[in-house]
C-alpha positions in Angstrom: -80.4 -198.4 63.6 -80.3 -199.1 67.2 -83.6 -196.6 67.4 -85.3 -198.1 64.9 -84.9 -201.3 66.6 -86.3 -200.0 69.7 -89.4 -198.5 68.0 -90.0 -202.0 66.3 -90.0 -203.6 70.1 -91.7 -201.1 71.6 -94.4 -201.5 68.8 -94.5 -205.3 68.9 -95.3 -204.6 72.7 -97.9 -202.5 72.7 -101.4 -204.4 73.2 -103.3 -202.6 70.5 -101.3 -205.0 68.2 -102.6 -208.4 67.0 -100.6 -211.8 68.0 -100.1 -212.3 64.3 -98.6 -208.7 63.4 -96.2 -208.9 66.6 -94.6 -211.9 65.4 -93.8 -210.1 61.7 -92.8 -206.9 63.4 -90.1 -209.0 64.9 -89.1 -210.4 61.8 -89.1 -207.4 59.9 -86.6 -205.9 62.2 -84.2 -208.5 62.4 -84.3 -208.6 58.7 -83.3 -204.8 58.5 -80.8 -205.6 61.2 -78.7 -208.3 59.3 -79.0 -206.5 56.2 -77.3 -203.5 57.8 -74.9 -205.5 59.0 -73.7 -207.1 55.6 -73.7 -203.4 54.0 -70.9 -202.2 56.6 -69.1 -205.9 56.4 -68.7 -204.6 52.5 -70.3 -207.4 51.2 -72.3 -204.9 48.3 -69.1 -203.1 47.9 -67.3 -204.7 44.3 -63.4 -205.9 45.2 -60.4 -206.3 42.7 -59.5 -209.9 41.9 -55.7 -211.0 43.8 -54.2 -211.9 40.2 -55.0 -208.2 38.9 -53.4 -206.9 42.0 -50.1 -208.5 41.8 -50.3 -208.7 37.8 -50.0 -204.8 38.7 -47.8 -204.8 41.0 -45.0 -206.6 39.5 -42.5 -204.5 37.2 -39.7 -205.2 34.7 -36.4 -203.8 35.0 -32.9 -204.3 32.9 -31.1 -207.1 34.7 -27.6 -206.0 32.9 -27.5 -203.4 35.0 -28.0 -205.4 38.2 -25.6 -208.4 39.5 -27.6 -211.5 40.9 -26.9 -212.6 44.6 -28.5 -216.0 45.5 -29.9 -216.1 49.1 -28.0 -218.4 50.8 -28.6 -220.1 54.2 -25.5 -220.5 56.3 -24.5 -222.7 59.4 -22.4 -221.4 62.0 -21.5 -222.8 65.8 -23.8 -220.8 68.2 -22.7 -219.9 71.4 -23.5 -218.5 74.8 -21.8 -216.5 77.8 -20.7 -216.8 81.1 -19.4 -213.7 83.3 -17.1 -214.2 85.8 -13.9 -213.2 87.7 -10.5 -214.3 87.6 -9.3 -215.3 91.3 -5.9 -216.9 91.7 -5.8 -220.9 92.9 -2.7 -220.6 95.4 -3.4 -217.3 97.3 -1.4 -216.9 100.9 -1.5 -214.4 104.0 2.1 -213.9 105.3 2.2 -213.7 109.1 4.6 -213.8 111.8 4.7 -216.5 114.2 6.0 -214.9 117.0 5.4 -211.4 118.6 8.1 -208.6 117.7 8.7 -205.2 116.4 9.2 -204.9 112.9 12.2 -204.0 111.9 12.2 -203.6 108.0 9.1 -204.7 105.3 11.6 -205.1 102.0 8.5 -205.4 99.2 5.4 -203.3 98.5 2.1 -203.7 96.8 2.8 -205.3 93.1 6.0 -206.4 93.7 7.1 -209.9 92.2 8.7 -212.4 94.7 10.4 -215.8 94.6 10.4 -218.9 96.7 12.1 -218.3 100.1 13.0 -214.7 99.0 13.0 -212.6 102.7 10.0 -210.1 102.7 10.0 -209.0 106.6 12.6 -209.0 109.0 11.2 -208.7 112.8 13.3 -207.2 115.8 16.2 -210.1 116.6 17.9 -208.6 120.2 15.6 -210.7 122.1 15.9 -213.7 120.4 19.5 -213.2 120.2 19.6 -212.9 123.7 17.5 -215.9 124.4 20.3 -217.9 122.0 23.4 -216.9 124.0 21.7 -218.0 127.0 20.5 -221.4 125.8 23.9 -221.8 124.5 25.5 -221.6 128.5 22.7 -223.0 129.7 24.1 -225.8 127.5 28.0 -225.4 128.4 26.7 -225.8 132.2 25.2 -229.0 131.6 27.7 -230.3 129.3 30.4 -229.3 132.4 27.7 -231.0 135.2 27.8 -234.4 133.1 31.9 -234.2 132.7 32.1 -234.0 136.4 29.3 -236.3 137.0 30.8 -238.6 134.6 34.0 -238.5 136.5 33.1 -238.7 140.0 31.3 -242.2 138.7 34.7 -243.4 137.0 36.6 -242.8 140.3 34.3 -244.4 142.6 33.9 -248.0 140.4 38.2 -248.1 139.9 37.9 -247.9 143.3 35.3 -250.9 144.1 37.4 -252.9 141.5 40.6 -252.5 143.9 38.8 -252.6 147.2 35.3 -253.2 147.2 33.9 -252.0 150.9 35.4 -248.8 150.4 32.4 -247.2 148.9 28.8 -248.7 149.5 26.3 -250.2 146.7 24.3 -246.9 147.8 26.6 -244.1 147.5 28.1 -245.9 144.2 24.3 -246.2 143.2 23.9 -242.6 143.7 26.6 -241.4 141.8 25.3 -243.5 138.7 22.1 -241.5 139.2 23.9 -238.0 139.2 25.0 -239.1 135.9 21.9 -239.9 134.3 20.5 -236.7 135.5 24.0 -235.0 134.2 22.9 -236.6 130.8 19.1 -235.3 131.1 19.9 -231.9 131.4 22.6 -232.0 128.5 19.3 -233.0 126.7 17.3 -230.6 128.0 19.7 -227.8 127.2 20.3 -228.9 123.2 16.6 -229.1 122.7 16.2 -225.3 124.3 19.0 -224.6 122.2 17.5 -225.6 119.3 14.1 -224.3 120.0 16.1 -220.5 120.5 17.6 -221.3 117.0 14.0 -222.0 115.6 12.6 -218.6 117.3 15.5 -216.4 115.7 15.1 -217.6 112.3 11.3 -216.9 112.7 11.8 -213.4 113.2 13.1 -213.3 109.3 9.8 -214.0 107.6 10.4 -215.7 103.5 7.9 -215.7 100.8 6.2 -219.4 100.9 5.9 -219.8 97.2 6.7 -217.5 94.0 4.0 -214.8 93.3 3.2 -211.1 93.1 2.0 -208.9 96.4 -1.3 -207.7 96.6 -1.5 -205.7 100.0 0.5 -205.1 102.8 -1.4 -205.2 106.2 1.6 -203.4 108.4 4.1 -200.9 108.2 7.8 -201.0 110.0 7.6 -200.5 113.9 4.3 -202.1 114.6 4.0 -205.1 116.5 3.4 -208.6 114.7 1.6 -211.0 116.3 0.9 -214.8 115.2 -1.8 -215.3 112.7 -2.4 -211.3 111.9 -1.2 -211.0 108.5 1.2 -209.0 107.1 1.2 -209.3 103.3 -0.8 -210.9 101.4 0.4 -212.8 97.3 -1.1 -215.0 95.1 0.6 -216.9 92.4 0.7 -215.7 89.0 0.6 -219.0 87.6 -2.8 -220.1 89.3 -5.0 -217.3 87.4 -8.4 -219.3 87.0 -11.5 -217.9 85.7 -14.4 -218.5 88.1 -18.1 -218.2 86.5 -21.9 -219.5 87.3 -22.9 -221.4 84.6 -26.4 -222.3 83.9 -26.8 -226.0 84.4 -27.9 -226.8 81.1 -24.8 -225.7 79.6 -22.5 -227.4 82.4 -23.7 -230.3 82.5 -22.0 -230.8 79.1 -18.8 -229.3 80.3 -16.1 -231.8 81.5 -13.0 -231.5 83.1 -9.7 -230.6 80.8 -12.2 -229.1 78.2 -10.6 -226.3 76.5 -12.6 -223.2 76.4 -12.4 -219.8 74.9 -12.3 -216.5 77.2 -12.3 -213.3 76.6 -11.0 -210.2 78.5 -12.6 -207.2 77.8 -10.5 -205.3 79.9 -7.1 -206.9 77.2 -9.8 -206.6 74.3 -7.9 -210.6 73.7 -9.4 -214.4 73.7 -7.2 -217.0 75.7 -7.5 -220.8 75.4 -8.6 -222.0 78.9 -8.7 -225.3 80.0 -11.7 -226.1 82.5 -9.5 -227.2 85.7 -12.4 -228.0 88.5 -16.2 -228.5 87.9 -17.9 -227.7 91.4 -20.2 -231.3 92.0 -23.1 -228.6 93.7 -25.7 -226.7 92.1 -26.9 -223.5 93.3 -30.1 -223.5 94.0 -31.0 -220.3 93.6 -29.6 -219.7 90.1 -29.6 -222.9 89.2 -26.1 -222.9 88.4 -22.7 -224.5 88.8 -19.3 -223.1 89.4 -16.8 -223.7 86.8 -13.0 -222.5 86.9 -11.2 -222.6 84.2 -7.6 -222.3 84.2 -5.7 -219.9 82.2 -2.1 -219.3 80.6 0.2 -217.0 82.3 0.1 -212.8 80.7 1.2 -210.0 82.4 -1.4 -208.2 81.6 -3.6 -210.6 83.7 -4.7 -209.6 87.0 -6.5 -211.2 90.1 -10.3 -209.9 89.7 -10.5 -208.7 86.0 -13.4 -209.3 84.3 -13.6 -211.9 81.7 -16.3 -214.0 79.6 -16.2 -218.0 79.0 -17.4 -218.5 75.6 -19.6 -221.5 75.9 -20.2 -223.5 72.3 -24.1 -224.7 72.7 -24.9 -225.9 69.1 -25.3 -224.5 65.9 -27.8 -222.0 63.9 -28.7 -221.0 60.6 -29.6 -218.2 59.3 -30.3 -215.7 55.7 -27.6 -213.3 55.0 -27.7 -210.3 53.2 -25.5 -207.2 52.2 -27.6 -204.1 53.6 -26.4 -202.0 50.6 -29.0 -204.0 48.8 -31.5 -202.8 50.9 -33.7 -200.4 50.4 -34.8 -198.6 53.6 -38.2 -196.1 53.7 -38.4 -194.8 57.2 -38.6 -198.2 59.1 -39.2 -200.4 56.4 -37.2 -202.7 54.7 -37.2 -203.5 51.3 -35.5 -205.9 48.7 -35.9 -206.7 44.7 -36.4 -209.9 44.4 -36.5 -211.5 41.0 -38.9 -213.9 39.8 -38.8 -214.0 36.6 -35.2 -214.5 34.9 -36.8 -214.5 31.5 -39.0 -211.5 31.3 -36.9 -209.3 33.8 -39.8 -209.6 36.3 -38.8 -208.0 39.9 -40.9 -207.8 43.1 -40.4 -205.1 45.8 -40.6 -207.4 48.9 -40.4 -206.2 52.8 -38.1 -208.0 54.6 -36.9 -208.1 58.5 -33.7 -208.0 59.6 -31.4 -208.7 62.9 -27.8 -208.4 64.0 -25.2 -206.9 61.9 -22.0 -208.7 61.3 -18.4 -207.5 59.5 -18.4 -204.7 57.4 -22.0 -203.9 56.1 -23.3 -207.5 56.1 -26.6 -208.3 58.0 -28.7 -211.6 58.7 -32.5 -211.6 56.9 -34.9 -212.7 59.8 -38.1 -212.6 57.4 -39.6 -211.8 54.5 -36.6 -214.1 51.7 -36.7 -217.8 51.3 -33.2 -220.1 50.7 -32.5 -220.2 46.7 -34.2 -216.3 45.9 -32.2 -214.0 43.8 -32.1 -210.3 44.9 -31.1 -207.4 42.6 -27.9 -206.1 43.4 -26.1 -202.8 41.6 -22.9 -203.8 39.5 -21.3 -200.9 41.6 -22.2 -202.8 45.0 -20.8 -206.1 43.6 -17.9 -204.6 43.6 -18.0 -203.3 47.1 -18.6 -206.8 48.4 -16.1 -208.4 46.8 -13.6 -206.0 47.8 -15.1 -206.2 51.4 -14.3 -209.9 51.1 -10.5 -209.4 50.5 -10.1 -207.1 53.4 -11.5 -209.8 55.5 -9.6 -212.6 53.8 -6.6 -210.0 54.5 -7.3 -209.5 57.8 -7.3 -212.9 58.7 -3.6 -213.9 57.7 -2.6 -211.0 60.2 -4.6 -212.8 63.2 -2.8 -216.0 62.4 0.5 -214.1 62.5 -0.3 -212.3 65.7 -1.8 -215.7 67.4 1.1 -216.5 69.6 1.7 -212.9 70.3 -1.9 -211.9 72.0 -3.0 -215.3 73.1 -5.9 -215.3 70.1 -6.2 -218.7 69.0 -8.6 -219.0 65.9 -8.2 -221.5 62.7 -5.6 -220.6 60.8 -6.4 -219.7 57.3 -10.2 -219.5 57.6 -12.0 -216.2 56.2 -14.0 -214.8 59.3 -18.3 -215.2 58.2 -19.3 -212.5 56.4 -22.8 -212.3 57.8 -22.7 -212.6 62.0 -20.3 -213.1 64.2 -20.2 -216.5 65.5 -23.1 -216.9 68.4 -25.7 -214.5 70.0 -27.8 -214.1 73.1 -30.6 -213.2 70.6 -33.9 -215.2 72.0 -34.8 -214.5 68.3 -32.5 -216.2 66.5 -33.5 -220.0 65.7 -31.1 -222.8 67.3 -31.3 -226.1 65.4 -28.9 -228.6 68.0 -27.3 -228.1 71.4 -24.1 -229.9 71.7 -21.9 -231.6 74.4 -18.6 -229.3 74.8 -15.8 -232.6 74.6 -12.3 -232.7 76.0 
């Protein structure tokens, strides 16, 4: 076509040719050209009418031997997830205040400790020492001040009998010697009390009940203030800390009470959101959120664990897959239209995340109120799978208290998806404020 074309330009070009036949060679080719282009568009090739089509396409089957299940659309909280890691709120690094040997280290890695319970004991002969000497140091000055004292008493009976026997200045003095007696009695409590302080520091107590994490020193090294030696956090003060996205936590307020899940436990605890960081990160956009937890043993200090976020609701189609019909990757569903004359249509569907048992939501391809075809056998199936569930909810309420799972008590878990999904594909109607 493109050759003939050519020939007809080339032709028209040529100066042998009249001005009136150039102008209908033109024409002659672009007719030939738009009429080849209409034969491979198909327009001379006969087409079959829609209505015959799907008149032909639709068949009739024996609806006793099928059981009716309505498409239903169903409403369910959607939620979102936050990773994070649990960090104690009362954490402490036992050190010594003083420089000695130590002696004895009376708890390891993992072990539990009360308030004021003794977890190092340091070397005492010094400080021992340094007591017995403040203690003569203050027998000396309490003896100085006794004599002092008396020399003073002596020397004003006298003045009272005669009064030129002793001058004002020597009288004077001896009230001074005194005073300075009564100084140095001072002097000596305080460094008496100040050897008492240093001996008790070389028996180091646990500041607050907890469980030790790491020890820093072994018996015979050398402490020295500040370095620690141990290191506890308390049990009690288990928070999980987690990044949330700033559209979710703007909606979260302080004393909200928030599911989380440890994978580690395979168990959900109720948290309550304890501090809201008033700062964004700026670069994730994201604010800090610690949410405190109840106390388990099998909690730890940097486990892993999720905060389950509620962020509105969905809907979606569900569907039991055994009424499926599945050809390689396709889909496939009987859908009845037709009650009357028994009139089915084989319809390709789409579908997304599986729930419990062998239920599954319908992305595409069914609309709210259609009737699919399902065997009596399979209706069976489903209703037993429906008991199972119903059964295997009273045993979560019963184990509640036990595992720290806290779900409605009573309610039948969905038989389509589990509640939420990080699916960018699944529809979300509302986003909702998470209240106290």
């Amino acid at each position: 076509m493109i050759g003939f074309a050519t020939c007809l330009f080339r032709f028209s070009g040529n100066p042998r040719v009249g001005g009136i036949g150039r102008p209908l060679v033109i024409l002659l080719g672009l007719i030939v050209l738009a009429l080849t282009m209409a034969w491979f568009a198909g327009l001379f090739t006969p087409k079959i009418s829609p209505e015959r089509q799907a008149t032909a396409a639709v068949p009739t089957v024996d609806l006793s031997r099928f059981v009716l299940f309505p498409v239903e659309v169903r409403e369910k909280p959607f939620i979102q997830e936050a990773i994070g890691t649990l960090r104690a709120a009362r954490r402490t690094n036992v050190a010594a205040r003083i420089m000695a040997r130590i002696e004895r280290i009376l708890v390891r890695a993992g072990d539990s400790v009360e308030a004021g319970q003794v977890l190092v004991e340091l070397d005492r002969a010094a400080f021992e020492a340094q007591l017995r000497q403040a203690e003569a140091a203050l027998e000396a000055a309490q003896a100085a001040l006794a004599q002092a004292q008396d020399q003073f008493e002596r020397a004003r009976k006298v003045r009272e009998v005669n009064p030129g026997a002793i001058s004002q200045q020597e009288f004077t003095a001896l009230e001074m010697q005194v005073r300075a007696a009564e100084a140095n009695r001072a002097k000596a409590e305080q460094a008496l009390a100040e050897a008492k302080v240093m001996l008790e520091y070389t028996i180091i107590r646990a500041p607050q009940p907890g469980i030790i994490v790491d020890r820093f020193a072994e018996e015979g090294d050398i402490a020295q203030p500040g370095v620690p030696l141990l290191s506890l956090y308390d049990v009690t003060s288990l928070r999980l800390e987690v990044a949330v996205m700033e559209n979710l936590a703007i909606h979260i307020r302080e004393g909200a009470k928030l599911k989380v899940k440890i994978d580690a436990l395979g168990e959900e605890f109720e948290g309550v959101v304890d501090e809201k960081v008033p700062q964004a990160e700026a670069t994730t956009r994201s604010f800090l959120i610690k949410v405190k937890l109840p106390q388990h043993p099998g909690l730890y200090e940097g486990m892993f664990g999720r905060l389950i976020i509620p962020a509105g609701t969905r809907r979606h189609l569900c569907l039991h897959s055994g009424a499926i019909e599945r050809v390689g990757q396709l889909e496939f569903v009987k859908v009845l239209l037709d009650p009357s004359s028994g009139t089915v249509e084989r319809r390709l569907i789409k579908t997304g995340q599986r729930g419990y048992g062998a239920w599954v939501e319908v992305l595409s391809g069914l609309s709210p109120g259609e009737q699919i075809l399902v065997p009596k056998e399979l209706a069976e199936q489903m209703e037993e799978e429906l008991r199972r569930m119903s059964a295997s909810a009273q045993l979560q309420d019963q184990a509640a208290n036990a595992t720290g799972f806290s779900r409605t008590p009573g309610t039948v878990p969905d038989e389509c998806c589990p509640p939420g999904s990080s699916d960018p594909n699944v529809p979300r109607d509302s986003s909702q404020p998470v209240s106290p």
